[in-house]
LUMTOR-380823 format. One record per residue (C-alpha): x, y, z; residue in one letter; residue number from 1. Coordinates in steps of 0.2 Angstrom, whole numbers, plus 2048, in hexadecimal, padded with zeros to 3 digits. Example, Ala and Ser with C-alpha at 12.3 -4.5 7.8 and 13.67 -1.06 7.14 Angstrom:
  px  py  pz res   n
 83E 7EA 827   a   1
 844 7FB 824   s   2
***
This chain:
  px  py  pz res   n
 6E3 7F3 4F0   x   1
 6E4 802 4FF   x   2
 6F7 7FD 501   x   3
 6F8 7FE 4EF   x   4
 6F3 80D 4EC   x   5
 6FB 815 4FC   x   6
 70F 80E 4F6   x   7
 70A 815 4E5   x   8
 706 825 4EF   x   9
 716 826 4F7   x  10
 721 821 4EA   x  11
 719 82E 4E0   x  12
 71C 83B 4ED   x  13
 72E 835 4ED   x  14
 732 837 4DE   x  15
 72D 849 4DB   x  16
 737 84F 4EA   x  17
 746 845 4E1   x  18
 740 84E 4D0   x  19
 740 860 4DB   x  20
 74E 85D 4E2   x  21
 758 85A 4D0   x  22
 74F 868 4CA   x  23
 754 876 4D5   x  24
 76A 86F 4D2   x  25
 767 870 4BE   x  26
 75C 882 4BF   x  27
 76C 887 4C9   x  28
 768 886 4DB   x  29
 773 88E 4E9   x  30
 787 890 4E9   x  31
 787 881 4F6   x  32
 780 874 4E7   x  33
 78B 879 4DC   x  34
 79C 870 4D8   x  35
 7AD 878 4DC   x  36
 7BC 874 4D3   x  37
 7CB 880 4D6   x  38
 7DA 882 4CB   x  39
 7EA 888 4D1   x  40
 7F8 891 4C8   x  41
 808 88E 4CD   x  42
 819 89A 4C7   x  43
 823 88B 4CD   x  44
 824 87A 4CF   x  45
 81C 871 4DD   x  46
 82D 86B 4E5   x  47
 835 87D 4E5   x  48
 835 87B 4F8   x  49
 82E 88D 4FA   x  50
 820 897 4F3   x  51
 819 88C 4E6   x  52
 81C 87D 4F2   x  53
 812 886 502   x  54
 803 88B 4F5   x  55
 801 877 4F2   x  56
 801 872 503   x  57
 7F4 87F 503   x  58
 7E9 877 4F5   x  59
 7EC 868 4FD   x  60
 7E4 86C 50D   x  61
 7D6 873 504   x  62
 7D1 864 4FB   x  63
 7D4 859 50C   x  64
 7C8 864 517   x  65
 7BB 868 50B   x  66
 7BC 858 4FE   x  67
 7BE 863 4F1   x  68
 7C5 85F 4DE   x  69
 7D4 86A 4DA   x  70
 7E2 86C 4CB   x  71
 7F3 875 4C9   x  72
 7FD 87B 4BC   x  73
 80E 87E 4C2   x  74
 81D 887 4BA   x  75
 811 895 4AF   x  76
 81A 8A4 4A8   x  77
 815 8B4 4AF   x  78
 80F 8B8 49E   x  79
 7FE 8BF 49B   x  80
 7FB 8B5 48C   x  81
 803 8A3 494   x  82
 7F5 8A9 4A3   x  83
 7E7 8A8 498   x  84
 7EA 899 48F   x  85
 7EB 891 4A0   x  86
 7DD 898 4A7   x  87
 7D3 893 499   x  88
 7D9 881 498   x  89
 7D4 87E 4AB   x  90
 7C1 887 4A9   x  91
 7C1 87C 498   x  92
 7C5 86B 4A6   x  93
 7B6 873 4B1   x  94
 7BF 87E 4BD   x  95
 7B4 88D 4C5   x  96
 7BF 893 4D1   x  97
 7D3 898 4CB   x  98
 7E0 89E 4D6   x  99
 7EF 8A5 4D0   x 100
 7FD 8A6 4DA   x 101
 809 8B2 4D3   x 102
 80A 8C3 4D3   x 103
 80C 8C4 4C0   x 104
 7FE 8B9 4BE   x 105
 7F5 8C9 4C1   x 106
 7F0 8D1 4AD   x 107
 7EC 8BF 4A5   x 108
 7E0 8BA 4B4   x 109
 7D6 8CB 4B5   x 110
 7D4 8C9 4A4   x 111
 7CC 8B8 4A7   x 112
 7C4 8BE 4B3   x 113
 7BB 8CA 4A7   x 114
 7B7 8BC 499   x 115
 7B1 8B1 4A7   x 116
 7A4 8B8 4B4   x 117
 79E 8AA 4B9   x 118
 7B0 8A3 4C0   x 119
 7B9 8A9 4D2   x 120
 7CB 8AD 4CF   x 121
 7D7 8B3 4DE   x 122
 7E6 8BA 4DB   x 123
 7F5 8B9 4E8   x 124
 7FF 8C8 4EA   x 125
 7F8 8D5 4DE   x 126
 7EC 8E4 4DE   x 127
 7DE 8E5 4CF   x 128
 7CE 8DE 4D5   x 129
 7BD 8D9 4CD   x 130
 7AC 8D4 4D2   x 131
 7B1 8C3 4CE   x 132
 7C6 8C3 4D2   x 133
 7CE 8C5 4E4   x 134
 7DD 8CB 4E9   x 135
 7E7 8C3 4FA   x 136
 7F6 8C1 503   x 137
 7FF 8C1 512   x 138
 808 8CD 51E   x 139
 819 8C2 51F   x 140
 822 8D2 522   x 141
 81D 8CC 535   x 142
 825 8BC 532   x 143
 833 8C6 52A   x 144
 836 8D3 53B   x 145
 836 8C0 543   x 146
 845 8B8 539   x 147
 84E 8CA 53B   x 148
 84F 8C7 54C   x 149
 855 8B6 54B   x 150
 862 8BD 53D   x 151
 867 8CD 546   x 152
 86B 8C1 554   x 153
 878 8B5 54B   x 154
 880 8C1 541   x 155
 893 8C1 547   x 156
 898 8CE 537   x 157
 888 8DB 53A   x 158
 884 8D5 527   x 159
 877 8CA 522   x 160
 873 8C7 50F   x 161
 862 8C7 509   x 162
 85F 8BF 4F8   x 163
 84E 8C7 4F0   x 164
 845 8C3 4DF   x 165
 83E 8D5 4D7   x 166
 83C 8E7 4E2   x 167
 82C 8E6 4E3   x 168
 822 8EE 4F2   x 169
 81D 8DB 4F8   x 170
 831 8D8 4F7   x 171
 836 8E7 4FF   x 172
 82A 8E8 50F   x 173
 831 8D6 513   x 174
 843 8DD 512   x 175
 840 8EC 51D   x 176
 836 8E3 52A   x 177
 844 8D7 52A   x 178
 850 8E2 52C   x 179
 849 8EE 53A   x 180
 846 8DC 542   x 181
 858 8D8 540   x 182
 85D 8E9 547   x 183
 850 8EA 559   x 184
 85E 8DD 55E   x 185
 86E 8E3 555   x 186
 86C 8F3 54F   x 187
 87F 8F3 546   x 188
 877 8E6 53C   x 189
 878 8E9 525   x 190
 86B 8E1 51A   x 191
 874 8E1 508   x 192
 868 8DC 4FD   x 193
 86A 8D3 4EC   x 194
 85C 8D3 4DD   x 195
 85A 8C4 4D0   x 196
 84C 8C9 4C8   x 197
 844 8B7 4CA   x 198
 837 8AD 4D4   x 199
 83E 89D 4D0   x 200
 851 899 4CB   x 201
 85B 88E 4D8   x 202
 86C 893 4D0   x 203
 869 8A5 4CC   x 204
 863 8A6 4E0   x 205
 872 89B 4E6   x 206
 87E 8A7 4DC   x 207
 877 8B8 4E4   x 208
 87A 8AF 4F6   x 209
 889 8AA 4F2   x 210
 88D 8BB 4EF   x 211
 885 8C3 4FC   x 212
 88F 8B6 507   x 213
 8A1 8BC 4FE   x 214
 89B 8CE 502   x 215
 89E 8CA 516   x 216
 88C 8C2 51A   x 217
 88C 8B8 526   x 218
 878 8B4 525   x 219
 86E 8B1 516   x 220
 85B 8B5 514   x 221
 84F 8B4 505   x 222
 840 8B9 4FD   x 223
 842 8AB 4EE   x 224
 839 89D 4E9   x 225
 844 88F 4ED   x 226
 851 889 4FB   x 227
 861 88E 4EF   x 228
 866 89E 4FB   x 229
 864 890 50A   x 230
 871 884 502   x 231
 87F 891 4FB   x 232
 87D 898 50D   x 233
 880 884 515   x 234
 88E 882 508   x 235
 898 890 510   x 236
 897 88C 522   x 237
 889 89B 525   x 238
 878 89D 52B   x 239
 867 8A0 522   x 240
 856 8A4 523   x 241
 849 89B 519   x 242
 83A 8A2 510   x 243
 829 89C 50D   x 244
 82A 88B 512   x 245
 833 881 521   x 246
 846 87F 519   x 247
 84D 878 526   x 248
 84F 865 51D   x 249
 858 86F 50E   x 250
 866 879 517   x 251
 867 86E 528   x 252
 877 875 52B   x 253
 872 887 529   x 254
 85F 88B 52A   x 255
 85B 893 539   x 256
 849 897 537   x 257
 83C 89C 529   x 258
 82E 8A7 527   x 259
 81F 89C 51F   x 260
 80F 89D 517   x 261
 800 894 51C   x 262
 7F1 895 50E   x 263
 7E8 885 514   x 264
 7DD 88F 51E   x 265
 7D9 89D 511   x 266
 7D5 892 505   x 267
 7C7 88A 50F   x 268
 7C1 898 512   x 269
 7BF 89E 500   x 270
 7B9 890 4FB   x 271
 7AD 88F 509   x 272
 7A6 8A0 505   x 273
 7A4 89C 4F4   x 274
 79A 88C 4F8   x 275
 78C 894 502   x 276
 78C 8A4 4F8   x 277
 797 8B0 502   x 278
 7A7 8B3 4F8   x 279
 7A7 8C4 4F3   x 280
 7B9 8CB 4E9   x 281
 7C0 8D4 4F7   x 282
 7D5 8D7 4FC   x 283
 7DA 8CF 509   x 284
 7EB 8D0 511   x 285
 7EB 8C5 521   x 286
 7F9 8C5 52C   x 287
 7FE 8BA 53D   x 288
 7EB 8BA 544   x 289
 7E5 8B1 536   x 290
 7F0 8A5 537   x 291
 7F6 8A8 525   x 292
 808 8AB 52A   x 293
 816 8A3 537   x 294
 825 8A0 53C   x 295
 82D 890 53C   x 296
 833 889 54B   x 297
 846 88E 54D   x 298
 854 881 54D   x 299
 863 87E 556   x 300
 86F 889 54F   x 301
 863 899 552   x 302
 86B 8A4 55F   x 303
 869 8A1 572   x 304
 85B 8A9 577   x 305
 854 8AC 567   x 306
 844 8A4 569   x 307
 840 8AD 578   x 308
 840 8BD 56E   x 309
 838 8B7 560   x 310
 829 8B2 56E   x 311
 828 8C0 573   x 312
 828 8CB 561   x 313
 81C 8BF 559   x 314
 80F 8C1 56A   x 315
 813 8D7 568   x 316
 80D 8D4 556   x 317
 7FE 8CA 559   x 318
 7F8 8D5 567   x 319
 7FA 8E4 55B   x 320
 80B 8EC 569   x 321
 816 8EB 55A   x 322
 80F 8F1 549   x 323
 822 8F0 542   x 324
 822 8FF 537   x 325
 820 90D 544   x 326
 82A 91D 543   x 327
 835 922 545   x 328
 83D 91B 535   x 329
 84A 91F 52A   x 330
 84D 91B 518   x 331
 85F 914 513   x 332
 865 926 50F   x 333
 860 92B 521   x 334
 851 937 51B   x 335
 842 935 526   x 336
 835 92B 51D   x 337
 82A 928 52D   x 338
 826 936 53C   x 339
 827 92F 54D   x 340
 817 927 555   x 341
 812 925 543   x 342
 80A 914 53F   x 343
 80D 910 52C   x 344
 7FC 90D 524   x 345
 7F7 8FB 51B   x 346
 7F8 905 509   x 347
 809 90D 511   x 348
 811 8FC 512   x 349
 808 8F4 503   x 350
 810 901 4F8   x 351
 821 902 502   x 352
 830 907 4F4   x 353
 83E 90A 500   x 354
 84A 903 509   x 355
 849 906 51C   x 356
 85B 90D 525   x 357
 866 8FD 528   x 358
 864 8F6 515   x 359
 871 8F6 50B   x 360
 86B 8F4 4F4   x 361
 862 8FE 4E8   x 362
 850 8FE 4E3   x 363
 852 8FD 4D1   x 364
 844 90C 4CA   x 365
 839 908 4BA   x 366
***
């Protein structure tokens, strides 16, 4: 009867640690109990090769280290309604965390952001913040100054085309670091610079390198979502550098390098933050110490000795010798922009609407 009673005892006692246990997860517990699932939106497709294509590896190593569910939407309009809608239909499929990647992703998610406190949303690229909406990105103008050098070095006709998508600061600081990368090794060397007012359109981008290369280039670099730049450059017997992703296997014949993104690594950590009730909306714009940028490992047709000085560079960067935009610095007119000795600031550089001395192409004004 005494062993009875005492299983009866501890099955009792059992059960209402079991019953305490379910009952602080339903009354809301901490951020660690509770389920994430993460939506991402996507400007392109997921086979772009470039942007879109380095954010999904991103979402994939997420969901590999910390067993997280995630969707994506690929392809949305940078349209503040098409946002929404979007936004909604992944909260609605029991997302609680979005990430947009896109800059004009930027009015439709603060405004989901507003309607939905209870959701994180981070935004890549922009600058309007809530308590509940991030922003990040990365300083690839480091990676940019690296690919310069490699450019500035292979450049037989001192020019070197540079295909670029909107002039936007986030466009034209990765220009500029490019070029004054290019010109510490070949200070003859012309950026010309092309606009098509596009993320993501193969022919569009293939047809401004295409020009660029009829125009006496000799070397073609991007900021564009796909590998289009890299072929038109292969097609005519020249050289490129690649953006956002490895492009190597799509231009074999031309790419000599690429300035990439790495989001694995930041994800996790958001994610991780958010899971034990740490994530705060913050702006974050990480650079070669975090990991978040690189270079990808040159190939054979980069100049002799060009990987010696793009050691070098990348370990002045990372030690903090070379900051990259330190006066004296010119614009394109000539006019001094930047006093000698002078260290241009983080806002300085976000904000950047000029071209540096050695770039050749208007900044269209609104």
């Amino acid at each position: 009867m005494k062993n009875m009673f005492r299983k009866f005892f501890v099955l009792a006692v059992a059960l209402m640690f079991v019953l305490t246990g379910c009952g602080s997860k339903t009354t809301g517990g901490n951020s660690s109990e509770k389920k994430i699932k993460v939506g991402f939106l996507y400007v392109g497709p997921v086979g772009d090769g470039g942007f879109t294509y380095a954010h999904d590896q991103g979402r994939i190593y997420l969901e590999n280290e910390l067993k997280v569910e995630t969707i994506s939407k690929e392809s949305v309009k940078e349209d503040k309604a098409e946002v929404e809608k979007e936004i909604e239909l992944m909260i609605d499929q029991g997302c609680n965390v979005i990430i947009g990647t896109s800059f004009g992703f930027q009015e439709g998610m603060l405004s989901e952001a507003k309607k939905h406190p209870e959701v994180k949303f981070m935004h890549c690229s922009g600058y309007e913040t809530a308590e509940n909406m991030g922003q990040y990105f990365g300083k690839i103008e480091q990676m940019r100054y690296l690919t310069g050098i490699v450019a500035g070095m292979k450049t037989k006709s001192n020019i070197i085309g540079y295909v670029g998508a909107f002039p936007i600061p986030e466009v034209i600081r990765g220009i500029n670091a490019f070029t004054l990368g290019a010109k510490s090794v070949n200070p003859n060397v012309k950026v010309k610079v092309v606009w098509t007012n596009t993320w993501y359109d193969p022919a569009k981008e293939k047809d401004a390198a295409i020009a660029l290369l009829d125009a006496g280039a000799d070397v073609i670099a991007q900021h564009q979502d796909t590998a289009g730049p890299q072929q038109a450059a292969e097609s005519r017997g020249a050289f490129s550098i690649g953006y956002n992703s490895d492009m190597s296997k799509a231009a074999p014949k031309a790419n000599m390098t690429s300035a990439v993104w790495n989001w694995g690594p930041y994800y996790v950590k958001q994610i991780k933050a958010i899971m034990d009730g740490t994530w705060k909306a913050e702006k974050y714009w990480g650079g070669i110490e975090d990991n978040v940028v690189d270079i990808a490992p040159l190939t054979n047709l980069a100049p002799e000795g060009a990987k010696e000085k793009v050691e070098a560079a990348k370990e002045d960067i990372k030690s903090g010798k070379n900051k990259i935009f330190v006066g004296p610095l010119q614009d394109q007119t000539g006019a001094l922009k930047v006093e000698a000795g002078k260290i241009m600031t983080d806002d300085e550089i976000w904000n950047m609407d000029w071209f540096v001395e050695g770039v050749e192409g208007n900044i269209p004004k609104n």
